[in-house]
N, C-alpha and C positions, 0 to 999 in steps of 0.2 A: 285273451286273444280275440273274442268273441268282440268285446266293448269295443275295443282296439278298430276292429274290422266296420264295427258299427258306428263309431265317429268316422272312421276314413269315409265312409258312403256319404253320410249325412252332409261332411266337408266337403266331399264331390259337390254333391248333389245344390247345395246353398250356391258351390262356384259354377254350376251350369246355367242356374237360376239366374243369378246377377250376372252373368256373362252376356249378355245383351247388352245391359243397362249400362256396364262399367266397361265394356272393350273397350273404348273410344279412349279411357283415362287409365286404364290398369296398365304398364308397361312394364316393362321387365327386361326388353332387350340390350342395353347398356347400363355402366355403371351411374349417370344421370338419370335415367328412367328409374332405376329402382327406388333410387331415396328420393325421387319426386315423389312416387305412389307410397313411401311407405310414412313421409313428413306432408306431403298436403290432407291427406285423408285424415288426419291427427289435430289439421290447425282448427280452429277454432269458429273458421266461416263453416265447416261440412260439420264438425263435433256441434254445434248450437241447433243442426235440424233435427225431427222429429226421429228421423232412422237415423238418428248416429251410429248405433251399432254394426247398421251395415257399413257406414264408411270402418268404424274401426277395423271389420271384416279384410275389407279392402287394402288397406294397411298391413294387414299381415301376410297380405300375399310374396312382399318383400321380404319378407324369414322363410318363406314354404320354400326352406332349401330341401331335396330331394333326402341329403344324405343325415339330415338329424335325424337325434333318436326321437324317440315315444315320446317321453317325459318333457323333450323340449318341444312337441311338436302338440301335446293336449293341452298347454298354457302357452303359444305363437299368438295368439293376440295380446293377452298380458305382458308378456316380452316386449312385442312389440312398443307398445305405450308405454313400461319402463324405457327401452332404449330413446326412447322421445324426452320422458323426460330427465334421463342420465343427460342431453345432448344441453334440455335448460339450466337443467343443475349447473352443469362444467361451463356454462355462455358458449359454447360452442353451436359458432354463427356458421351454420353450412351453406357457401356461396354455390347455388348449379350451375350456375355457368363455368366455374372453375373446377369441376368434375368433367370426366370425357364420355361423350356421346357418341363411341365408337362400340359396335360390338364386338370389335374383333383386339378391342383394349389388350395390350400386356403391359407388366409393368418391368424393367430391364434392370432393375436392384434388386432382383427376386428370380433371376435365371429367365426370364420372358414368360412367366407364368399369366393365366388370364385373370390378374389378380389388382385389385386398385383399395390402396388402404387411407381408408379418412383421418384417421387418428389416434392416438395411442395414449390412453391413462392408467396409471400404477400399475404397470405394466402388461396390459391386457389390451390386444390389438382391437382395432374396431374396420374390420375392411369385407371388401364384398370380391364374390369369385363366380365365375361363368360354370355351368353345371355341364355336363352331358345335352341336356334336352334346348340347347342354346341361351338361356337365359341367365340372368345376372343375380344371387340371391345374396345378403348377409351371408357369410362366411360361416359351415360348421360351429367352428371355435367361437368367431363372435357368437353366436346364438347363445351356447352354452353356457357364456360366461357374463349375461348380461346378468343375474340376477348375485352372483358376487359384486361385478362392478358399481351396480344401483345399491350395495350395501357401504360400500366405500366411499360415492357420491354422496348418498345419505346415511348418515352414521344415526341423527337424530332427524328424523321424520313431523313435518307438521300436523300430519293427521294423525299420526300415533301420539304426537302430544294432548292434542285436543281432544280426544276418543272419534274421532272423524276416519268411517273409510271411502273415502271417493276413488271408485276406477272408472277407468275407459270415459265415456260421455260425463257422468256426472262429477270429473276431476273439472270442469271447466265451470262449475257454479260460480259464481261471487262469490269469492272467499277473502275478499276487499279487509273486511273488517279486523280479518286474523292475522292479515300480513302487517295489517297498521300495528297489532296489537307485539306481533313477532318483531317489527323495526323497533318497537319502544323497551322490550326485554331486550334484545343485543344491545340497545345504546347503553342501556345502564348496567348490563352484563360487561359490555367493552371496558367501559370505566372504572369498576370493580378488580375486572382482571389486570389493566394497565398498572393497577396499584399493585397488586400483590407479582405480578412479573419484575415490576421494578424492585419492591424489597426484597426477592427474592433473590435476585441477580444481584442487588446491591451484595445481601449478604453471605452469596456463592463467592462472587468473586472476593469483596473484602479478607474471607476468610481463605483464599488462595493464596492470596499477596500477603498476609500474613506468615501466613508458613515459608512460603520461596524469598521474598522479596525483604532484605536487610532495611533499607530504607521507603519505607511503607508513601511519604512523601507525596515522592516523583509518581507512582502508578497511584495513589486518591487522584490525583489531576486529571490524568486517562480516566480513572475510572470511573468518574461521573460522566467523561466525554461519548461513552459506549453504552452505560447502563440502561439512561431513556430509549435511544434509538433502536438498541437490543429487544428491550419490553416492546415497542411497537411492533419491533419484525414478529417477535411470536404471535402477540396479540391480532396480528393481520392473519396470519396463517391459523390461527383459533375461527376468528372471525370468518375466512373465506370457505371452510365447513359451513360453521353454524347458520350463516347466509343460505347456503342450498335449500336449506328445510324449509325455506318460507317459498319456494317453489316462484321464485318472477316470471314472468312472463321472457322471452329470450330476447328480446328487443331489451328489455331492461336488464336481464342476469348475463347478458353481455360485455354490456359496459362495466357492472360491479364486480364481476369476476375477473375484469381485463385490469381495473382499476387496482383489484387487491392485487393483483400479480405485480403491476407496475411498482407499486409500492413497497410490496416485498424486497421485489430486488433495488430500488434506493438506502430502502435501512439496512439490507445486508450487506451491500457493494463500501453503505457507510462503515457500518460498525466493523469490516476487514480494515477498512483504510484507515481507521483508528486505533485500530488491532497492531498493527505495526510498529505503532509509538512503542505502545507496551513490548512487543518482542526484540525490538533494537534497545531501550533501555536495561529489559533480563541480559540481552549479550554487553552491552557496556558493563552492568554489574559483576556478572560472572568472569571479564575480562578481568577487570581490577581486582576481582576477588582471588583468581586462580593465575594470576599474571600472565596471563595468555599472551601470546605476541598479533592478536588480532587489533588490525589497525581500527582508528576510528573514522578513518576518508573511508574505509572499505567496509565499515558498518553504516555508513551516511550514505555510502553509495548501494549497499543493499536495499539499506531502506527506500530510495528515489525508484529502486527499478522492482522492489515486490507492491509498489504506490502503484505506476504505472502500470505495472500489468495487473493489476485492481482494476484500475480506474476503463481499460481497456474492456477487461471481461465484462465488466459492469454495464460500459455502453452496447458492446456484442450483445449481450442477454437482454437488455433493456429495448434493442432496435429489433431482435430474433422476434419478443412479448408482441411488441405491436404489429408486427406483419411486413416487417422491411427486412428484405434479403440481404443483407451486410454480405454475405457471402459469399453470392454470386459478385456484386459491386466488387470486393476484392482480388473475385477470379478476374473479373474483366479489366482489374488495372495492371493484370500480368502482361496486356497487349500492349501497352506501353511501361512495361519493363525497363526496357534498357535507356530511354529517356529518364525515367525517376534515378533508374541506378548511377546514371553520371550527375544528375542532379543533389541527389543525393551520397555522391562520394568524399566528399569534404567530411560531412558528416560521420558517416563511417571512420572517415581518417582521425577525427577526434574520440569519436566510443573507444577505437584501438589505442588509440593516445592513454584515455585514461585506465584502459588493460594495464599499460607497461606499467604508468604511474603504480599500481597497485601492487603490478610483481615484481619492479625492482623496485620502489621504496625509495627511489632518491628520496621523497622529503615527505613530511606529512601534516598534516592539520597544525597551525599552531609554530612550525617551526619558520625561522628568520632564512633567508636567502637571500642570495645574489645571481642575477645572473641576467647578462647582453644590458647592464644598464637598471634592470629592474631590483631593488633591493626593496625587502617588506616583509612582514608574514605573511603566510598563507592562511588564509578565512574559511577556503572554500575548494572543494576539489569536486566537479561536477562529471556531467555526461560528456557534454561538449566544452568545457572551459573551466579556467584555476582562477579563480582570485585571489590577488597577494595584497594587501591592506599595507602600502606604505609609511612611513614614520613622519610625512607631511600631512595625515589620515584620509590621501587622497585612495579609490581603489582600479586598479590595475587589472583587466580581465584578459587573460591569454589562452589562445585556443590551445586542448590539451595534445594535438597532433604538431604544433611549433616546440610546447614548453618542453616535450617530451627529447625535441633533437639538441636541446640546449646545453649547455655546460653552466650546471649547476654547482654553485659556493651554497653547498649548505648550511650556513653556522648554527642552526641551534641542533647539531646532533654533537658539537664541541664536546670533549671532554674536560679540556679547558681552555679559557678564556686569557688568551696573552695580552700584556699590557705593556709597550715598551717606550720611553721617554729618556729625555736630557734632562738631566739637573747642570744648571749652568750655574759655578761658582766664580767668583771675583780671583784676580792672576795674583790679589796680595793674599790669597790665603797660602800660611805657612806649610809646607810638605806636609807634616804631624801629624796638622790639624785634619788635610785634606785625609791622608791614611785612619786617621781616629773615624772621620766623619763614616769614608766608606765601611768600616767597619761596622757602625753602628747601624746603616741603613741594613746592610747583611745579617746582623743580629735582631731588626725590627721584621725582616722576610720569615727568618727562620722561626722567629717565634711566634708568627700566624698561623692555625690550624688550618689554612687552606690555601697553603699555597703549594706548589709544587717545588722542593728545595734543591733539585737535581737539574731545573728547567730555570732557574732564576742567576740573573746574571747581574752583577753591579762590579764595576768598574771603572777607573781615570778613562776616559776612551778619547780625548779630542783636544786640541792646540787652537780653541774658534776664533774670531776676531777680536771677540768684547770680551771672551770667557773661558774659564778653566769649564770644561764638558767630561760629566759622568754617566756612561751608560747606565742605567735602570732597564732593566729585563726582570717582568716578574710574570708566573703561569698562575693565574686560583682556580682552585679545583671544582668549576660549576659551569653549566652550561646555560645558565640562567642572567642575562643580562644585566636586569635590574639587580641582584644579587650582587654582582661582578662593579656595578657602579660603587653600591653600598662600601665594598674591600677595598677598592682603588682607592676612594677619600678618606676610609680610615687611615691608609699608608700612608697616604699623600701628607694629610694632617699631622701626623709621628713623624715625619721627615723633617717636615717646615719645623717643628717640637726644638725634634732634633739639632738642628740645625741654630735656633736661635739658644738653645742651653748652652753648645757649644764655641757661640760667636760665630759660625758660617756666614758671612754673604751672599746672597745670589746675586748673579750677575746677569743686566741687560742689554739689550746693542744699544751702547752709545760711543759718542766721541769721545772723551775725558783728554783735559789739556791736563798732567801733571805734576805740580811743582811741589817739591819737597821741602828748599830752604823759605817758605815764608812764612817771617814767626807770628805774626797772625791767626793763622791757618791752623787748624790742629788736622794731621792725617786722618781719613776715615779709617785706617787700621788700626789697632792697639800696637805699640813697641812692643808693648813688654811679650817676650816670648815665652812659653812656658817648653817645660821636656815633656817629650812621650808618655812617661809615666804618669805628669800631672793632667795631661788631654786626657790619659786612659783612664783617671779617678774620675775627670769629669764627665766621661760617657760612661761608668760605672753608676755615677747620681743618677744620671737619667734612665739608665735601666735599670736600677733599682737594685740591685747587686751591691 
C-alpha cells in the first residue's frame, strides 16, 4: 500500500511538473481530444526527441481513467504504447475528424450513455467514456483488456523472434533491415503453405466424396474448382496474423491489412458460389438414389437463388471492408419505395409465376408442350422466364407470370403415346381377304409388348372416294417420343409385310376409268378367289403359326 501511495505521488507530482509545458496539448475534454493526446504523443515526430519519455508520459494520460485498478494503473504507459500499436497491427486508420468533439457526447445505441466506441476486435470493445471529473478516458474495460487483445494481435512477435526488446521510444529504431528480412520468410513461408493447404484440402475433400459421392466424376470437376481458391483463403487469413509481427508502420499496415481483408472475402464469396455445384449435384444424386419426387427446375432454381444471395453478401461485405455504407444507401432507397415497387411489379409477377410453376408442376425440365401456339421442350425454367426449345431448334422465352395463366398440353407426362391412321385399301379387294387382313394387323398389335391391347382399335371404318378405309388405333406404352417413333415403323413395316404376303392393295385418290372386257388388258386383281380358310393358312405363314 505504502509503494502504491508512493507511485501515486511521484505520478502526481511528474503531472504537476509537465503541466505547464503540456496544457496547451494535453486534452481530455471530448472523445477527439483524448485519442489525439494519446496517438500524437506516440507518433513518431515527438517519440524521435531527446525526452521521448516524457511524451510517452503524456500519452498515458488518455488511460488515467479514475476507476482502473492498480495493476492496470502501474503499467498505463506500456498499455498505452501496446494499444497504439494493437491499432497498427489491426491498420486501423483512426480518422479525428470523424470522432466527436462534443463533451457532452452520448451515444443512443447504448441507452444515451456518455460513451463513443472506436472499434471492436475478437470480441473485445475498444471505446472511451466520460468520468465523474468531466473528462474523456479509454474505457475501464478497454484498459484492462489491452494486453489480452495485443496477445491475439500478435500471436508471434518480431522482437521476440529476434531476441530484440524495444519499448516506448526505442520501438521507433530502424528496424528497416528486420522487416526486409520478415517480408522474405512470409514470402516463402506463403508459398510453402499454399502447397500443403492445397494437398491438404485436395485430399480432405477427395476423401469425402469418396465416401458420400457414388459417382466420384461429376464432384473431381468441382473439386479442383474450389480447392486452389480454398488454399488461398486460408493462406490469406495465415498470412494476415503472420503480417502483424513485422510491426509496419500504419500508413502501410493499412492498406496490407485492408488488402488481406479484401481478398479473403473474394475467395471465400468464391469458393461458397462454387460450393453450390457440389451441393445441387449431392441433391440430384440422392434424388435419383432414393427416388425422391424433388424436381429438377426446383433444384436449378435453388441453386440460382443460394448463387445470388452469395453473390449479394459477398458484394455487402466486400463494399462494408472498404468503408462504403451499402446500408445506409439501402435505407435511403426506402424514400423512393413505392416508385421502384410499381417498377418493379412485373417482376415480382414473374418470381410468383415461377412459385406456382414449382407447386403445381404443370410441367418440368425436359418435358414437350403445348400451349397458345407454343409447342417445344422446356430447356429452362428461371426467376423471371421459361424457355421452350422448339422442334424447328428455334428458342422461345416466356415470362413465368403469362406461362403460368396459360392452358398447358403437357405431352411428355403421357402415359402413352396414341397413334391413329387410315389404311386405305383398293374397292376390288375380296370381303375375306379385307376380314383376314384386319385380323392380322390385330394379331401384329397384340403381339407387341407395348402396346396397350384394351386402347387399340382396328377396323373396316370408311366407304372413301378412291378407297376401301381401315381405322388403325393403336396406344404404346411410353412416354418417350423417340421410342414411340421407333414402334410406329416397326408396325407400320409388319403391316406393309402383311399386306403384300397376302396380295392387299393400297389404295390412292385417283380417277381410274375401268374396263373389264378388254382382252388385252389383264385386271389388276387376281380372279382366282381363294375361301376363308385358305386367307386364314395364308395369314398363319405370315405369323408363323
Amino acid at each position: 500500500m505504502l509503494r502504491f501511495k508512493l507511485f501515486s505521488l511521484i505520478f502526481i507530482g511528474l503531472c504537476l511538473i509537465n503541466l505547464s509545458y503540456g496544457q496547451n496539448t494535453i486534452r481530455l475534454r471530448s472523445p477527439r481530444q483524448t485519442v489525439e493526446t494519446h496517438l500524437k504523443f506516440l507518433s513518431e515526430e515527438y517519440q524521435k526527441k531527446s525526452n521521448a519519455w516524457r511524451y510517452t508520459m503524456y500519452s498515458s494520460y488518455a488511460l488515467n481513467n479514475p476507476t482502473i485498478t492498480n495493476e492496470a494503473r502501474k503499467d498505463i504507459q506500456q498499455r498505452a504504447v501496446m494499444l497504439q500499436e494493437i491499432y497498427e497491427g489491426l491498420g486501423e486508420y483512426i480518422v479525428f475528424d470523424e470522432i466527436p468533439d462534443n463533451a457532452n457526447y452520448t451515444d443512443s445505441t447504448k441507452y444515451n450513455k456518455n460513451v463513443y466506441y472506436l472499434t471492436s476486435r475478437f470480441g473485445i470493445d475498444i471505446y472511451l467514456e466520460k468520468t465523474s471529473n468531466g473528462n474523456w478516458y479509454y474505457s475501464k474495460e478497454t484498459i484492462e483488456n489491452i494486453p489480452e487483445l495485443y496477445k491475439k494481435v500478435f500471436p508471434l512477435h518480431l522482437q521476440k523472434l529476434f531476441g530484440l526488446d524495444i519499448t516506448n521510444a526505442e520501438k521507433f529504431l530502424n528496424l528497416t533491415s528486420y522487416q526486409y528480412i520478415g517480408i522474405a520468410v512470409l514470402l516463402i513461408l506463403a508459398l510453402l503453405l499454399f502447397k500443403v493447404f492445397k494437398l491438404i484440402i485436395n485430399k480432405i475433400l477427395s476423401r469425402i466424396l469418396k465416401r458420400t459421392a457414388e459417382n466420384t466424376e461429376v464432384f473431381e470437376g468441382y473439386l479442383s474448382q474450389i480447392a486452389q481458391p480454398l488454399s488461398l483463403a486460408f493462406l490469406v487469413i495465415v498470412l494476415r496474423v503472420l503480417v502483424r509481427s513485422l510491426q509496419f508502420p500504419l500508413e502501410y499496415s493499412y492498406y496490407i491489412q485492408g488488402s488481406f481483408s479484401l481478398a479473403q472475402i473474394v475467395f471465400l464469396t468464391y469458393v461458397a458460389y462454387k460450393l453450390v455445384n457440389i451441393v445441387g449435384a449431392y441433391m440430384d444424386t440422392w434424388a435419383n438414389k432414393t427416388g425422391s419426387s424433388l424436381n429438377p427446375q426446383l433444384n436449378v432454381l435453388l441453386r440460382k437463388t443460394a448463387r445470388i444471395l452469395i453473390v449479394l453478401v459477398g458484394i455487402w461485405l466486400f463494399t462494408e471492408d472498404i468503408g462504403w455504407n451499402i446500408t445506409g444507401v439501402i435505407a435511403g432507397l426506402s424514400l423512393g419505395g413505392l416508385a421502384i415497387a410499381l417498377a418493379a411489379q412485373d417482376t415480382l409477377k414473374n418470381v410468383f409465376g415461377s412459385m406456382m410453376i414449382l407447386v403445381d408442376k404443370p410441367f418440368k425440365i425436359g418435358d414437350w408442350i403445348i400451349t397458345e401456339g407454343i409447342e417445344g421442350k422446356v430447356e429452362d425454367i428461371g426467376f423471371r422466364s421459361t424457355r421452350i426449345r422448339t422442334f424447328y431448334n428455334s428458342l422461345i422465352t416466356v415470362s413465368n407470370a403469362k406461362i403460368a395463366d396459360m392452358n398447358i398440353d403437357n405431352m411428355g407426362i403421357r402415359e402413352m403415346i396414341r397413334y391413329r391412321t387410315r389404311i386405305a385399301i383398293t374397292y376390288d379387294t375380296p370381303p375375306i381377304l379385307i376380314d383376314t387382313y384386319i385380323n392380322g394387323l390385330r394379331q401384329i398389335i397384340d403381339n407387341h409388348p407395348y402396346t396397350h391391347k384394351e386402347n387399340s382399335y382396328i377396323f373396316l371404318h370408311d366407304f372413301a372416294a378412291s378407297s376401301l378405309d381401315i381405322l388403325f388405333v393403336v396406344h404404346f406404352i411410353t412416354s418417350d417420343v423417340l421410342q414411340e417413333f421407333a414402334w410406329r415403323q416397326e408396325t407400320l413395316l409388319k403391316a406393309i409385310h402383311l399386306a403384300e404376303h397376302l396380295g392387299v392393295r393400297f389404295a390412292f385418290p385417283t380417277s381410274t376409268l375401268h374396263i373389264e372386257n378388254m382382252p388385252e388388258k389383264q385386271p389388276l386383281t387376281s380372279r382366282k378367289r381363294l375361301t376363308k380358310e385358305e386367307y386364314q393358312q395364308k395369314l398363319n405363314e405370315f405369323l408363323g403359326k
